[in-house]
C-alpha positions in Angstrom: 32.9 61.1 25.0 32.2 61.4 21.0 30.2 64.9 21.5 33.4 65.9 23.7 35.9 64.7 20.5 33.1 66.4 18.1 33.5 69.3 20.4 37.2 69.8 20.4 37.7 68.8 16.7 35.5 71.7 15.6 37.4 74.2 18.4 40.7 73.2 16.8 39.9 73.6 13.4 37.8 77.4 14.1 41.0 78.0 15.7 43.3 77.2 12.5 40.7 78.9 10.6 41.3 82.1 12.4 44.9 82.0 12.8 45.4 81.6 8.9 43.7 85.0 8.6 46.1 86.7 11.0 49.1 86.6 8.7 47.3 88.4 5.8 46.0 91.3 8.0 49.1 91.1 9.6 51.0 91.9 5.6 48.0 94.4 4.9 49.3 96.8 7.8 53.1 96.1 7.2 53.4 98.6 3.9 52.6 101.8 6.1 55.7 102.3 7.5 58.0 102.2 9.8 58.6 103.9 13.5 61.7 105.3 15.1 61.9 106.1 18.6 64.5 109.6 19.1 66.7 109.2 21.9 69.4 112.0 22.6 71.8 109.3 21.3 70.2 108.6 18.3 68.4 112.3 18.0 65.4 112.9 15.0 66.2 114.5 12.0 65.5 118.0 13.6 67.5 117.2 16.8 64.5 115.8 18.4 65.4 113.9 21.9 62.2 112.4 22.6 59.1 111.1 20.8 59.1 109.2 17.9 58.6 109.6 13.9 56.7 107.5 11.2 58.7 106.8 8.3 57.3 105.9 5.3 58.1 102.8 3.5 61.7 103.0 1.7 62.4 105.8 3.6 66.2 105.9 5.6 66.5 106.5 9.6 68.6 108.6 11.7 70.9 105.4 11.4 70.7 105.0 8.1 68.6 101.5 8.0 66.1 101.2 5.6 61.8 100.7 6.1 60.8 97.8 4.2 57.7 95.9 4.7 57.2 97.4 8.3 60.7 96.6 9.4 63.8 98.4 9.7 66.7 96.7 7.7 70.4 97.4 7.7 72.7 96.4 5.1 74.6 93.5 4.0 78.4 92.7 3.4 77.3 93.4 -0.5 75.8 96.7 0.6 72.5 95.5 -0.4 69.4 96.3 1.7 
């Protein structure tokens, strides 16, 4: 029973090792951009209907929401992203 507690003690604590990594290489790839699917009722900025674009970071979408850190944000009530 104590190798079995041994065991599982040093399974959970590999496993909160690992998962506190994921967040940072989660931020690292978040400041590339953003993606839009077109759609012919929200069409690319060529009239595109299908596919999709990359936008870069602080760039505006077809919809006029705003890329920041990997995310597409809209405004407020302030009109502040």
């Amino acid at each position: 029973m104590r190798r079995f507690t041994r065991a599982a003690l040093v399974a959970v604590c590999a496993a909160g090792a690992v998962l506190s990594v994921v967040p940072s290489a989660q931020a690292a790839t978040s400041g590339q951009g953003c993606r839009y699917y077109y759609t012919s009722y929200f069409p690319g900025p060529n009239g595109q209907t299908t596919g999709y674009g990359d936008y870069p970071e602080g760039a505006t979408d077809p919809e006029g929401r705003v890329c920041q850190d990997g995310w597409w944000v809209d405004q407020d009530d302030n009109g502040r992203f």
